[in-house]
VEXKEZA-953174 format. One record per residue: x, y, z of N, C-alpha, C in turn. Coordinates in steps of 0.001 Angstrom, whole numbers, m for minus. Each point is the difference from the previous one (the first is absolute). Example, Ala and Ser with C-alpha at 12.3 -4.5 7.8 and 13.67 -1.06 7.14 Angstrom:
BEGIN
[[13190; m5690; 7800]; [m890; 1190; 0]; [900; 1200; 0]]
[[m350; 1050; m720]; [820; 1190; 60]; [m770; 1090; 730]]
This chain:
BEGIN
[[65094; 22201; m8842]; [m1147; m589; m688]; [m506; m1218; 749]]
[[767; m1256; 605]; [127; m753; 488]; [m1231; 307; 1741]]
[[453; 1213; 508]; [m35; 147; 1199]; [m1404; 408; m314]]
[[m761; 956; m1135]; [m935; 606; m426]; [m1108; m1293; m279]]
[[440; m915; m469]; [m575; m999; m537]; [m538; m807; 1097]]
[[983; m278; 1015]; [m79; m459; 1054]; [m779; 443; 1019]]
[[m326; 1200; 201]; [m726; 850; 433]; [m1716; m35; m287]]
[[m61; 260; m1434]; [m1166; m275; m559]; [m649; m1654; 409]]
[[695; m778; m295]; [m503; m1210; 588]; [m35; m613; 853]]
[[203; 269; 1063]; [m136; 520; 1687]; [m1492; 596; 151]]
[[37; 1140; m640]; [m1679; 622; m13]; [m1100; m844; m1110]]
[[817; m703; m789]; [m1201; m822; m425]; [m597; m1222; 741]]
[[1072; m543; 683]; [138; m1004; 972]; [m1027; m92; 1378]]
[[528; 1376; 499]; [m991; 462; 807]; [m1411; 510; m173]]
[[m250; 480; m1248]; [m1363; 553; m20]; [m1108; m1872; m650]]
[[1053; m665; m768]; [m700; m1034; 314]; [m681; m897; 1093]]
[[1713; m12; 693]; [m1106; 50; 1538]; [m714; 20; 423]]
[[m292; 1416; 157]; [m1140; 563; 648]; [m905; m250; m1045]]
[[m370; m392; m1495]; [m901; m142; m268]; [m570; m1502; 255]]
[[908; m816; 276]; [m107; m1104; 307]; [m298; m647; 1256]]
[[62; 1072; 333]; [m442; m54; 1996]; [m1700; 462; 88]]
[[m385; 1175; m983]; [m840; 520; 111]; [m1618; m1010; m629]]
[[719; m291; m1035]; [m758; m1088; m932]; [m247; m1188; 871]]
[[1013; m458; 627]; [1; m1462; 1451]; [m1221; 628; 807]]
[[196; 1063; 279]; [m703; m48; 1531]; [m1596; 689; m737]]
[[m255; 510; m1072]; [m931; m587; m576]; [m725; m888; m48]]
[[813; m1249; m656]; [m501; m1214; m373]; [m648; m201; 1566]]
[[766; m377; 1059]; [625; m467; 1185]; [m1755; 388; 1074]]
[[m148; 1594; m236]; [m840; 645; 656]; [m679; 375; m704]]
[[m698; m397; m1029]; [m1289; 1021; m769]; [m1110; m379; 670]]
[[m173; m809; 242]; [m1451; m718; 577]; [m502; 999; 1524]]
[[1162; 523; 613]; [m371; 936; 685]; [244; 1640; m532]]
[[m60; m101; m1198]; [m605; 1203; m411]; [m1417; m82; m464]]
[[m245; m1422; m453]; [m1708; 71; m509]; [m976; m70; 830]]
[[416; m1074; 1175]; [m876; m42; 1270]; [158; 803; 963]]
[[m1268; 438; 620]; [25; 597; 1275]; [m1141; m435; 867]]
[[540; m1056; 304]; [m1171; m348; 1231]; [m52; 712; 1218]]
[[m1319; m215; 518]; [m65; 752; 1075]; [m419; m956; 1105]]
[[122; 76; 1572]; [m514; m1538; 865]; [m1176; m307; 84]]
[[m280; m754; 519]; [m1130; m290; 1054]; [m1235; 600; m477]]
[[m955; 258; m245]; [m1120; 1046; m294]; [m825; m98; 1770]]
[[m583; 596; 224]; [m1030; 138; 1566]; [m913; m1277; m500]]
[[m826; m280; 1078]; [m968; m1192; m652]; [m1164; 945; m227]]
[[m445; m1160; m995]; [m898; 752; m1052]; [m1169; 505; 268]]
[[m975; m696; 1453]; [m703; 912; 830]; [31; 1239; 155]]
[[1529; 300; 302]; [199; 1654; 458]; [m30; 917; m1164]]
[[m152; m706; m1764]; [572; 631; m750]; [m1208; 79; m967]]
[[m588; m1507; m173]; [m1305; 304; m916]; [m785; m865; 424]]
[[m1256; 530; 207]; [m1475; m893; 514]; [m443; m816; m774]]
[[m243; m1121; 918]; [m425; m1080; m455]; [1021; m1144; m1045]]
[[1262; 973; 137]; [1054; m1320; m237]; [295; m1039; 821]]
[[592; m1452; m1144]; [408; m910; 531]; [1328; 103; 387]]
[[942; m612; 434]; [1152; m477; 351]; [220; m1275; m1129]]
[[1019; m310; m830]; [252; m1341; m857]; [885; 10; m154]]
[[311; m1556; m582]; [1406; m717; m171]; [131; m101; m1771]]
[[844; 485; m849]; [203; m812; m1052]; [844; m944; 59]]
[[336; m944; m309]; [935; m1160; m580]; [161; m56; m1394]]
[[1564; 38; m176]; [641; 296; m1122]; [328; m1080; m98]]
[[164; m350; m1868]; [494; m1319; m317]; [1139; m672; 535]]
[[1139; 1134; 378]; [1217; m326; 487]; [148; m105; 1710]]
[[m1299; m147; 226]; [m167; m193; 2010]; [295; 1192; 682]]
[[m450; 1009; m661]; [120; 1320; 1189]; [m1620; 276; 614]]
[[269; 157; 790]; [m2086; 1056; 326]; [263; 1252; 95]]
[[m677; 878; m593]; [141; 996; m415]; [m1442; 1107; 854]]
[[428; 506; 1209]; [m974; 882; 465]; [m1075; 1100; m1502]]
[[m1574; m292; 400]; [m852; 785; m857]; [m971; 396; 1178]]
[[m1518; 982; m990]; [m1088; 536; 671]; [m726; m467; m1133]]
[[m1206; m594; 128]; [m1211; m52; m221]; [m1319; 499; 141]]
[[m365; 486; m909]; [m903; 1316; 352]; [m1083; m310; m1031]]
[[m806; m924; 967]; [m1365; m313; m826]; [m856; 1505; m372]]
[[m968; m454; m1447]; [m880; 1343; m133]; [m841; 612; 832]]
[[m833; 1035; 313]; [13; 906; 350]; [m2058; m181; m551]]
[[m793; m301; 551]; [m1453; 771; m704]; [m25; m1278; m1265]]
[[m580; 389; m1056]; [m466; m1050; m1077]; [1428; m157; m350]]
[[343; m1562; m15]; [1019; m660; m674]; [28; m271; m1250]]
[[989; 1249; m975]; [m452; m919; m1784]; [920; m1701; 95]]
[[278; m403; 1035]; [698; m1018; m425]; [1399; 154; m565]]
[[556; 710; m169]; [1206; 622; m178]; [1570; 356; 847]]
[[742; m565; m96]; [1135; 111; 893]; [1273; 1029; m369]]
[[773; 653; 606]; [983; 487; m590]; [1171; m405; 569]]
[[1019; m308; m386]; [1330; m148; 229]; [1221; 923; m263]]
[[231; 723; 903]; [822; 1009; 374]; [1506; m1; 122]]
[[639; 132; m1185]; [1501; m140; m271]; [694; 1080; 437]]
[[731; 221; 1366]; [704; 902; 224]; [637; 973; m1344]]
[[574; 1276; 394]; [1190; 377; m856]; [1455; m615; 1047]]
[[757; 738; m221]; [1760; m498; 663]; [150; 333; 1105]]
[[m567; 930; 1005]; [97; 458; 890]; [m1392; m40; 1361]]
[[24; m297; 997]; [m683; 200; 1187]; [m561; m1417; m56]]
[[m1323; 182; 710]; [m658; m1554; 397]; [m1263; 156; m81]]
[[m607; m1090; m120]; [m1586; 298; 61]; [m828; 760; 429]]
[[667; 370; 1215]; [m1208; 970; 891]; [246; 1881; m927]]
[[894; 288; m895]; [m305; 791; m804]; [m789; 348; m1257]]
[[m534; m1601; 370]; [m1032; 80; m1429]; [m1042; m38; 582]]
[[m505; m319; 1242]; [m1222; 227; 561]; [m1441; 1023; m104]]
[[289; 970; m422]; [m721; 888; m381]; [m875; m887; m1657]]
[[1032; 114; m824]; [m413; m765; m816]; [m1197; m1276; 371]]
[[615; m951; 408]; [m993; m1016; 417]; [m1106; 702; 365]]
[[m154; 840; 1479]; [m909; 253; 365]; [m1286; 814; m1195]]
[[810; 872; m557]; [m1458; 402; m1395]; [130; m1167; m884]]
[[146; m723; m572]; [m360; m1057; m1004]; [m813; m1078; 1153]]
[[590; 21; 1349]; [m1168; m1067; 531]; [m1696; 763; 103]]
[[276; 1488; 138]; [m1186; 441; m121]; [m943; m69; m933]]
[[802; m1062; m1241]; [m715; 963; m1790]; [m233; m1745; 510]]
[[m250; m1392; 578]; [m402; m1100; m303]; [814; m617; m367]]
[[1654; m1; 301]; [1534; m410; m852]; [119; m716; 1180]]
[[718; m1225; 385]; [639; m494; 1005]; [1312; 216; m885]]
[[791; m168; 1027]; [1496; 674; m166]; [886; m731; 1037]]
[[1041; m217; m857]; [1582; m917; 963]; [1156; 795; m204]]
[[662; 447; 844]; [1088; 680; 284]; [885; m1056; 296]]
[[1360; 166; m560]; [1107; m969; 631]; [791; 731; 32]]
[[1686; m567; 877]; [722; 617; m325]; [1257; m945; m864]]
[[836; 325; m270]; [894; m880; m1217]; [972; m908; 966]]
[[611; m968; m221]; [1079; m461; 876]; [1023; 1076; 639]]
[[602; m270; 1052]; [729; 1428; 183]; [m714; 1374; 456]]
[[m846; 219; 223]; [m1603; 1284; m183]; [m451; m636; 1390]]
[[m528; 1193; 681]; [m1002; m430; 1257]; [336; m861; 959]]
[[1757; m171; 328]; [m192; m1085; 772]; [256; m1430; m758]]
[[m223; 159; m981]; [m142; m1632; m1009]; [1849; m316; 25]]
[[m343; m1506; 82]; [1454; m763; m53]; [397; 225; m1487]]
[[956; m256; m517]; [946; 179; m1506]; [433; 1094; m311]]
[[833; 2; m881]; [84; 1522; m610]; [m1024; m156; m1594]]
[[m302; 1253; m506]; [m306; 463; m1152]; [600; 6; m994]]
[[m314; m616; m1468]; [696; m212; m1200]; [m1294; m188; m768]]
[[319; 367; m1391]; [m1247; m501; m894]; [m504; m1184; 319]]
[[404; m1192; m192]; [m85; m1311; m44]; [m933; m213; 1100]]
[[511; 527; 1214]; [m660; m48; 1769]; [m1447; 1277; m583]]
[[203; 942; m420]; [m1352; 418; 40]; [m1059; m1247; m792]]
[[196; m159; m1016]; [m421; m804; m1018]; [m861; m750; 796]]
[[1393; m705; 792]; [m1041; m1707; 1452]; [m1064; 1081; 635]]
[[519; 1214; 665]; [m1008; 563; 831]; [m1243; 382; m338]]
[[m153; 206; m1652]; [m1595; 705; m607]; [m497; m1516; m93]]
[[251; m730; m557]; [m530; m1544; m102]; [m470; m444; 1252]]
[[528; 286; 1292]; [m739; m457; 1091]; [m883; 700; 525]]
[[110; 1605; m356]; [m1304; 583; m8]; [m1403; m239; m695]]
[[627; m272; m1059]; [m1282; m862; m920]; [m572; m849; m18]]
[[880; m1011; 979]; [m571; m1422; 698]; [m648; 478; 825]]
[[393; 916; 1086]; [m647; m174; 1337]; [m1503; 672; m452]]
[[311; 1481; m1348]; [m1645; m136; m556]; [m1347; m299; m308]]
[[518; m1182; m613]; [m460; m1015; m771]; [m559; m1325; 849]]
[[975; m634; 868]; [m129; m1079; 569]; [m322; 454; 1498]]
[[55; 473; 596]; [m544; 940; 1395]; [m608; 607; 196]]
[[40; 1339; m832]; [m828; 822; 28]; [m1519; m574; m999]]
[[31; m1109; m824]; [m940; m157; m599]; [m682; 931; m1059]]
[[1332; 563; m680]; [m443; 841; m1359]; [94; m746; m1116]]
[[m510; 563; m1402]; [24; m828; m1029]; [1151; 117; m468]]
[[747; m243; m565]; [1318; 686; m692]; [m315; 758; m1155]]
[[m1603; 174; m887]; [m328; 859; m681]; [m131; 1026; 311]]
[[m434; 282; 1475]; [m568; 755; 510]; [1369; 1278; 1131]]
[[1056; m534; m795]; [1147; 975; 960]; [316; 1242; m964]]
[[384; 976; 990]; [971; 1241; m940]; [1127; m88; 763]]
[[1226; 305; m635]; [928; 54; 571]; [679; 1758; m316]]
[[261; 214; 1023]; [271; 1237; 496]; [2005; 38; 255]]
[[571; 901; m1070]; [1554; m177; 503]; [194; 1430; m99]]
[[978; 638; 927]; [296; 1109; 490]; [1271; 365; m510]]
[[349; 668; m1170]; [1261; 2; m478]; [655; m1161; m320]]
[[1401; m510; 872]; [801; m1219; m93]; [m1340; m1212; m274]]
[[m804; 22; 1155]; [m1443; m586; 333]; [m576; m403; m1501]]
[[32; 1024; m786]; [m646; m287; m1567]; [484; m916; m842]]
[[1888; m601; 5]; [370; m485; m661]; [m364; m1277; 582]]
[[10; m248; 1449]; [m333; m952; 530]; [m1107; m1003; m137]]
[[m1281; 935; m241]; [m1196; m759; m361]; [m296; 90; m1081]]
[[841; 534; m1223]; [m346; m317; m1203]; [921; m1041; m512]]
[[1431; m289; 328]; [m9; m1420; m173]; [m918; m1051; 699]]
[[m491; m68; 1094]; [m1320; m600; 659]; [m1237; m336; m1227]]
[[m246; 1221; m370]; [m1336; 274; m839]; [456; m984; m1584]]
[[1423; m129; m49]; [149; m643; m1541]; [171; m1571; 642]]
[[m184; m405; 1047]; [m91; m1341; 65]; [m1597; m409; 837]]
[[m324; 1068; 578]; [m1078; m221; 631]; [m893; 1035; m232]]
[[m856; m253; m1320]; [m937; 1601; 203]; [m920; m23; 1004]]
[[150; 1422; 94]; [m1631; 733; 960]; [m860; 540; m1441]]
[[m781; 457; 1170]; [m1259; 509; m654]; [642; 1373; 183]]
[[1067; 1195; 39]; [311; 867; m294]; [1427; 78; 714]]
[[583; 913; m670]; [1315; 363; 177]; [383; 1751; 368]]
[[138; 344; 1196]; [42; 1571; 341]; [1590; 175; 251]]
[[618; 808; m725]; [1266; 131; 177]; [470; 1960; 289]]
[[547; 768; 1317]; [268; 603; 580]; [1114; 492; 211]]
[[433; 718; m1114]; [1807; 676; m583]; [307; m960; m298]]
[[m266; m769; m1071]; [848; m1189; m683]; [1053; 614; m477]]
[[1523; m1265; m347]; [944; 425; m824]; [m516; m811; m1272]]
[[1147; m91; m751]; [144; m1175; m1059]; [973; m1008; 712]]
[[955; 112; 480]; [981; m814; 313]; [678; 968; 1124]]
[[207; m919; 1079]; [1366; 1019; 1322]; [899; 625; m1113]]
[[1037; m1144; m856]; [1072; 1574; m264]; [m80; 1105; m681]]
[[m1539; m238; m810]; [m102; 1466; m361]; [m349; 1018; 724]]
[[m510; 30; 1405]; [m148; 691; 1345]; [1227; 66; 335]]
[[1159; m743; 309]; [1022; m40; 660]; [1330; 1120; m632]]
[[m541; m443; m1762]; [804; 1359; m561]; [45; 941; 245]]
[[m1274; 94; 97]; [m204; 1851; m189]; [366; 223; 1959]]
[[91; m838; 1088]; [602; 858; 707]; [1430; m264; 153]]
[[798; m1335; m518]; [849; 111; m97]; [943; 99; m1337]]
[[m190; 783; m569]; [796; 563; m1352]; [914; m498; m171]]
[[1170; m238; 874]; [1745; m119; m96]; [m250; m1214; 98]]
[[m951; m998; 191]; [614; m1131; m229]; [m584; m1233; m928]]
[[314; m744; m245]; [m731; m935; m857]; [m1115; m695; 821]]
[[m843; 358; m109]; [m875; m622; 986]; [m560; m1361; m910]]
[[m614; 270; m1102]; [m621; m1678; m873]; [1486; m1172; 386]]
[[656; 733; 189]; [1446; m1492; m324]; [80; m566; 1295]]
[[m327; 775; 1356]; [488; m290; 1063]; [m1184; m404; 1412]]
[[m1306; 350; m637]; [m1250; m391; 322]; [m314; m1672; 237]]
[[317; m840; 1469]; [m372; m1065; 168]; [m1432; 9; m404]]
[[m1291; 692; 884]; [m1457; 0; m243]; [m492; 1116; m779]]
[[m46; m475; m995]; [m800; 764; m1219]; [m1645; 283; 186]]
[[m895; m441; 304]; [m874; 199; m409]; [m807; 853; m1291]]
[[m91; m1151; m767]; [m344; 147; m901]; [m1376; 279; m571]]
[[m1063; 758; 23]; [m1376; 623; 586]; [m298; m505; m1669]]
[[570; 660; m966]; [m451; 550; m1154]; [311; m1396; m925]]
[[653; m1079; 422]; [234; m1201; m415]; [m1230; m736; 264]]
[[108; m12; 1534]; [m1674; m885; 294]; [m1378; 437; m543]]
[[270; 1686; m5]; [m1560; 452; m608]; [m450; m887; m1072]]
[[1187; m349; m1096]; [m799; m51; m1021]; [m669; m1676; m342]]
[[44; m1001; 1478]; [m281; m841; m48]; [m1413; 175; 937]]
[[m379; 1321; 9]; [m1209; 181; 1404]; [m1436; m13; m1066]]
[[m867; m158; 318]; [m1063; m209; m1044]; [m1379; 1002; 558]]
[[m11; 405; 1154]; [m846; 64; 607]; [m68; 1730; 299]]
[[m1124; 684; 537]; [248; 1830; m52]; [1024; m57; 494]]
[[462; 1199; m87]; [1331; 540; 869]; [m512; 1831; 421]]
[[235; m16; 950]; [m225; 1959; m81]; [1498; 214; 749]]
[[173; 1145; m640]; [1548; 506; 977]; [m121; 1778; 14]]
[[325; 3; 1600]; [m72; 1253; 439]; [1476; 427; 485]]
[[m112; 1275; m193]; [853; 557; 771]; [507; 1656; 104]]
[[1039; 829; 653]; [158; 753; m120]; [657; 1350; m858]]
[[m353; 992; m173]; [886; 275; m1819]; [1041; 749; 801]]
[[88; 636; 1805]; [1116; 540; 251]; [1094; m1103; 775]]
[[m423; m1226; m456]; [979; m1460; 718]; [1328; 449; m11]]
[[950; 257; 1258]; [1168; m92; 56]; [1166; m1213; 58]]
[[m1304; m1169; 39]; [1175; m1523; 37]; [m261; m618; m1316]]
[[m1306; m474; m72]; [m292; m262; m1588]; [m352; 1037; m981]]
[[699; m10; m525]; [m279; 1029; m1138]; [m1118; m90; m845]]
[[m896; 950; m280]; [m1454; m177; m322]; [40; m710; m1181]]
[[834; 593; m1109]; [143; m640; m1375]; [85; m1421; 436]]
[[731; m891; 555]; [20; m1234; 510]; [m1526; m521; m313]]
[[m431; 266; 1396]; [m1277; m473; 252]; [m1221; 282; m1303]]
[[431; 1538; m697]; [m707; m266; m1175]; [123; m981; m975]]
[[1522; m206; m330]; [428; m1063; m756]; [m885; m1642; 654]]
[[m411; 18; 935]; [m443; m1416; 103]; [m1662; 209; m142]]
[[m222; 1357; 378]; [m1142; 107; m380]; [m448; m79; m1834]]
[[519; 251; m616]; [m161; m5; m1518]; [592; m920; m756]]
[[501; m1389; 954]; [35; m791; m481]; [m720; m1146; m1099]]
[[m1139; m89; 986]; [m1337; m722; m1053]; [m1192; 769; m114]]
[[m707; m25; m1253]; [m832; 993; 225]; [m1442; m680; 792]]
[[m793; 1141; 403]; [m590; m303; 1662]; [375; 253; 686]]
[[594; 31; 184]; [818; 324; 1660]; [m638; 1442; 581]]
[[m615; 102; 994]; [m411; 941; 771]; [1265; 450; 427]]
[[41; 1831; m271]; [1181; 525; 643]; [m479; 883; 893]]
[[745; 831; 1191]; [m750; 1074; 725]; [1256; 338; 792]]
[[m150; 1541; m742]; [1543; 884; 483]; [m534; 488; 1197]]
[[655; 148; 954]; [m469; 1008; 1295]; [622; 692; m152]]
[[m638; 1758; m429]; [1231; 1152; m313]; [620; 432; 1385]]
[[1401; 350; m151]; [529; 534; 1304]; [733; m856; 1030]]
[[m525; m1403; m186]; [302; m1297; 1094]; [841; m334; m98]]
[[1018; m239; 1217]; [1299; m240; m94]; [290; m1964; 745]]
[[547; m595; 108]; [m111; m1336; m83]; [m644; m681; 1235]]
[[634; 1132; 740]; [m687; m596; 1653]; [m1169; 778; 294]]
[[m521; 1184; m322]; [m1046; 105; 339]; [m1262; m444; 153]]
[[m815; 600; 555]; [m1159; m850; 555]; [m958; 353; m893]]
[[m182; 695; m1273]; [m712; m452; m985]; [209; m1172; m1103]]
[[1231; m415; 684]; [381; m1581; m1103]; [20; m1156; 1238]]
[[m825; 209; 1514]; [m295; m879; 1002]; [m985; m193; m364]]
[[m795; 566; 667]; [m1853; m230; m140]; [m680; 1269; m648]]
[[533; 351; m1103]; [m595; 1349; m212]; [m1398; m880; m1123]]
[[m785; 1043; m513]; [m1373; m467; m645]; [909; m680; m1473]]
[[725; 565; m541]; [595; m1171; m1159]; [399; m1155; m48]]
[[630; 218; 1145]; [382; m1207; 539]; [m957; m1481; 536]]
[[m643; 499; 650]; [m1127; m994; 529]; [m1066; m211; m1467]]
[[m532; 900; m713]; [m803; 107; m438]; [350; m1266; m1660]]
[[1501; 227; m447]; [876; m814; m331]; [m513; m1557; 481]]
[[670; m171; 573]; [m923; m1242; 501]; [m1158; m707; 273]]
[[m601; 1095; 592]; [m1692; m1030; m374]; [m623; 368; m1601]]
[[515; 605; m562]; [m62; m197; m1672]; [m276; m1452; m113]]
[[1724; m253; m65]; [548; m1315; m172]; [m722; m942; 668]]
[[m546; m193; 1333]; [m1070; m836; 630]; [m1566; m118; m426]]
[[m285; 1118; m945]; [m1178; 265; m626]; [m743; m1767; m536]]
């Protein structure tokens, strides 16, 4: 009985372990499961016409490589600010810029600390500094009104500028596979583990919405394999108003949730 007993708690011993190893290197490494930066982008000549080259400066002293992409034909006076999702660098949103600079939108691409070449690593907190200096360099450089901005977030990108939007409104809010919060995304791909308990950066989308005052439209795809559509509906039917627009068939990366006509068209709504 002794030896049986002994036995058994040996295997409890050990499978704690390993759950305790697994849960560490969790904690330890999640941040490189959420980010995926990508380097350097080409300069922006080679990538979109009539871009600038720019510096942001972040509250915490980083400069943060961007593109500036004045409008295009009649200027409504209107700027957009372009919140990555988690993965690649500016020069994948380029397409984008380039049709909204066509519709009379000037448009700023950045990339996040850590992203493009940029010094730091990535954490909520560090995105947070990074949309704020986009909004400066907006505003105070570019010579926009601050009434006169939409802010544009790309998935992760959405939670980003809608805490932005609850301390600093625009004149519209376009949000592109929103969640409600990372760990309810994080569940559903990781099941086995506690993800709300063990989540350093939350982003919290559906917390800030309800301090946002201003339109909101949210698009996205109904065949999304990373955000789950219900998600993004859930933030869509949050307040009523809210412009929604399913793209049937669209899966998260495709290029009808880049520059497809909902997408763009989404936005100069909001610039209306």
């Amino acid at each position: 009985m002794s030896r049986t007993l002994g036995g058994v708690l040996r295997v409890v011993l050990v499978v704690g372990l390993v759950i305790a190893v697994v849960l560490g290197s969790v904690w330890a490494f999640q941040r490189r499961l959420i980010y995926y930066p990508f380097g350097r982008p080409p300069p922006a000549a080679a990538v979109l016409r009539g871009a600038e080259e720019v510096v942001l400066r972040t509250s915490d002293g980083l400069q943060l490589g961007a593109w500036y992409l004045p409008a295009r034909g009649q200027h409504r006076g209107t700027g957009v600010l372009v919140a990555d999702g988690n993965a690649g660098n500016r020069s994948l949103r380029a397409p984008l810029a380039d049709a909204l600079a066509d519709r009379g939108l000037a448009v700023l691409l950045f990339d996040y600390r850590g992203y493009g070449g940029n010094p730091g690593h990535p954490s909520e907190a560090g995105l947070a500094k990074d949309v704020r200096a986009a909004r400066r360099y907006l505003v105070e450089e570019a010579g926009l009104r601050p009434d006169r901005l939409v802010y544009y977030g790309e998935s992760l990108g959405g939670a980003v500028v809608t805490e932005l939007a609850s301390e600093h409104e625009p004149a519209g809010l376009v949000l592109r596979s929103p969640f409600t919060d990372l760990a309810s995304v994080g569940q559903r791909h990781y099941p086995y583990l506690p993800v709300r308990s063990l989540l350093r950066d939350r982003f919290p989308l559906a917390t800030h919405l309800r301090d946002v005052r201003c339109p909101v439209a949210v698009v996205y795809g109904t065949a999304d394999s990373i955000v789950p559509p219900e998600e993004s509906r859930a933030v869509a039917r949050m307040r009523p108003g809210t412009i929604e627009l399913a793209v049937a068939n669209a899966d998260h990366n495709d290029l009808a949730l880049l520059d497809g006509p909902e997408v763009v068209e989404s936005v100069v709504r909001l610039a209306n």
